[in-house]
N, C-alpha and C positions, 0 to 999 in steps of 0.2 A: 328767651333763648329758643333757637329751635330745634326742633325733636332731631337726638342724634346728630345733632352736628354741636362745633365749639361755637362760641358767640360771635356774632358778625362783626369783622373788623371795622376799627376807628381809625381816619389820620394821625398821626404824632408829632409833634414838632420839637428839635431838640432847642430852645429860645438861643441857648451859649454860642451850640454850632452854626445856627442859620445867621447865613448875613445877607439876605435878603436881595437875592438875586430873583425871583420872582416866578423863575421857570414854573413851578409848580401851581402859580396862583394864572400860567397863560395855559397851561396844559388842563387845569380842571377845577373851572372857575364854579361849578355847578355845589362843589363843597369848600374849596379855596378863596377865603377874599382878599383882601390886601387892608392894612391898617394905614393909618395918614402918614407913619415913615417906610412903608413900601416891604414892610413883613406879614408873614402870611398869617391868617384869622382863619382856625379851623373849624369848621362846621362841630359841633359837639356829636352831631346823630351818627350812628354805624353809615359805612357805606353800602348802599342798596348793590345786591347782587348783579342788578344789569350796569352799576356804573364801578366794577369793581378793575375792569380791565384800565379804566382812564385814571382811578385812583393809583394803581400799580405803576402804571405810565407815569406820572408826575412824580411818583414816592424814586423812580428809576433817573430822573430825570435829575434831582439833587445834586449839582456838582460839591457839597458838602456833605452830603449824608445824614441832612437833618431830620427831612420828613421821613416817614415809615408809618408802617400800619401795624396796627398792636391789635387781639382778639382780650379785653379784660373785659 
C-alpha cells in the first residue's frame, strides 16, 4: 500500500453484464486482453499511476457498465 493514500486501483469486470463488445480491450490493451470468445481478460496487477487516465477512459467507455475499477 502506499504511505497515506488507499490502495492502487484494479480493473473489474462484471462477467453477467459484459457482452463483449470489446471497446475496452481497443482502448487499453496494455492491461486489457481479449479471451478466444472476444471478452475481456483482466490484467490481475493494480493500475500503475501513469496509465490510470487510459484505464478510466475504457472503464467510461463500457456501453454496459461492466468494467470499473475497485481500490481492495
Amino acid at each position: 500500500m502506499r504511505r497515506n493514500d488507499s490502495p492502487a486501483p484494479r480493473l473489474r469486470v462484471d462477467p453477467i453484464a459484459c457482452q463483449g463488445h470489446g471497446l475496452c480491450i481497443e482502448a487499453f490493451p496494455e492491461m486489457v486482453g481479449r479471451d478466444p470468445w472476444g471478452f475481456p481478460v483482466l490484467s490481475p496487477n493494480p493500475v500503475p499511476p501513469h496509465l490510470l487516465r487510459h484505464a478510466e477512459r475504457a472503464v467510461a467507455l463500457c456501453p454496459v457498465l461492466a468494467l470499473r475499477m475497485a481500490k481492495d
